[in-house]
N, C-alpha and C positions, 0 to 999 in steps of 0.2 A: 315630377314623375313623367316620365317617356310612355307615348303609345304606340304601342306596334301597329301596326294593317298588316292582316295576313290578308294574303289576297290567293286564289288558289283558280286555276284553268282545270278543266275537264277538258281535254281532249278528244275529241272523237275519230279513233282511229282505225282503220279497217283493212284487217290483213288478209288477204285470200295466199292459202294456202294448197296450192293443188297436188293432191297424191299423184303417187309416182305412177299408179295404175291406169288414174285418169288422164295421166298425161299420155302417157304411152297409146295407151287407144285413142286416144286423138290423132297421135301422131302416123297409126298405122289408118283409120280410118280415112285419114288426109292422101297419103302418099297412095294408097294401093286401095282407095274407090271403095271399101265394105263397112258395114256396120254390124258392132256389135248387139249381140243382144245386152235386155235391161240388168238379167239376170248372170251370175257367176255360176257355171255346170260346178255340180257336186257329185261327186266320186264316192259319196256314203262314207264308209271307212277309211278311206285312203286318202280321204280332201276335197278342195276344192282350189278352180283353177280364177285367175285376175282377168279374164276377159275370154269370152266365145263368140266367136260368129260361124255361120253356115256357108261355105262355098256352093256354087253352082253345081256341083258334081256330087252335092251332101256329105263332102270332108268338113270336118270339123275344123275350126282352126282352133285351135287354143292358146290362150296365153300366159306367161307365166313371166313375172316380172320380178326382180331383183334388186331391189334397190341397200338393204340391209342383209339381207340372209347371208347366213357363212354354209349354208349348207344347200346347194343348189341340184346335185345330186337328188335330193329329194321330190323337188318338181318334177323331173323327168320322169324317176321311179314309178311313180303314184298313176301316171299313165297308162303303163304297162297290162296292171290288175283288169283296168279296165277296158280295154282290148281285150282281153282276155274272155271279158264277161260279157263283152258286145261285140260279137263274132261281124257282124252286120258293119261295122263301125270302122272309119278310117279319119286318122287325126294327121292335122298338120302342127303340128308344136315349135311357138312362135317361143323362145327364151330369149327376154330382153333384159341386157345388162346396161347399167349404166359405165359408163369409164372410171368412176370411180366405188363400183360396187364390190363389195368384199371379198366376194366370191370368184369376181370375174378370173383371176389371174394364179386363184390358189391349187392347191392340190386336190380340192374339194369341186371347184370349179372345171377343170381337168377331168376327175371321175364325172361329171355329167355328161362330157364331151365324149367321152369313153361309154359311157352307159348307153347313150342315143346311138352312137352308130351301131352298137351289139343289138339294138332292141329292132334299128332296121335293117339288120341282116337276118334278126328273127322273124319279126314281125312283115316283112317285106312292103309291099305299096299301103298296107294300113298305116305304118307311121312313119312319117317324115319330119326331119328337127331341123330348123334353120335357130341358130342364134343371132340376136342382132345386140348391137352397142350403140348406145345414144347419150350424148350430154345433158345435164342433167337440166338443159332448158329445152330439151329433145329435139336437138339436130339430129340426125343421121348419121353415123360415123364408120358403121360397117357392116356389111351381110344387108343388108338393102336389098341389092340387086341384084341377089342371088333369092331373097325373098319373095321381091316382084315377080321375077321371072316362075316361079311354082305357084303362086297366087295367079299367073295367068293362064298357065297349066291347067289348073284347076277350073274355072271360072273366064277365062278370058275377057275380063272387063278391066282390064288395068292397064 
């Protein structure tokens, strides 16, 4: 009779997995000098946003990140209400897409593009929308430097 040996490894493997959100504020933290807060602004009803910091000039920046959503339209919308309800309050709205996010190129993608310049031709110096586009190891690949340049608008440290 034959004996087998099983013999068996445990491997110890460790995967770090970094969300899209964190990466993203890194990557603006990095390029354009500011820190977020700890905490995500909530909207009550209407949501909440993937990243806030405070500019020098007490604009908001907000950020809203894309990496799955098909419906991106939405982000932007949600803004709005709250403008709305905080007369006092002026947002800069950071929508980062990755190159390959779902939305970035759709029809739904589109309507947000469409929604943000109607909301600052309503809303006038309270909201401004820059969208950017990053690889999904978060290089830079567009609207950078149309971002920088309002980030220093605002603030002048960048």
């Amino acid at each position: 009779m034959e004996s087998f040996i099983r013999t068996s490894f445990m491997l110890d493997i460790i995967i770090v997995v970094r969300d899209p959100e964190s990466l993203v504020c890194e990557v603006l933290t990095e390029h354009l000098k500011i820190q977020f807060t700890e905490d995500r602004s909530h909207f009550e009803k209407w949501g909440r946003t993937d990243g806030e910091a405070t500019l020098g000039d007490q604009t908001l920046l907000l950020l809203e990140v894309e990496s799955m959503q098909k419906h991106p339209s939405t982000n932007v919308l949600k803004v709005w209400p709250f403008l709305e309800e905080n007369e006092n309050k002026s947002v800069l709205l950071v929508h980062a897409f990755f190159e390959d996010s779902p939305g970035r190129t759709s029809s739904r993608g589109e309507l947000a593009n469409w929604l943000a310049l109607r909301m600052q031709d309503i809303l006038g110096s309270r909201f401004i929308y820059r969208r950017i586009i990053l690889s999904r190891d978060g290089k830079p690949l567009e609207g950078f430097s149309e971002l920088q340049a309002e980030v220093l608008r605002h603030c002048g440290n960048t």
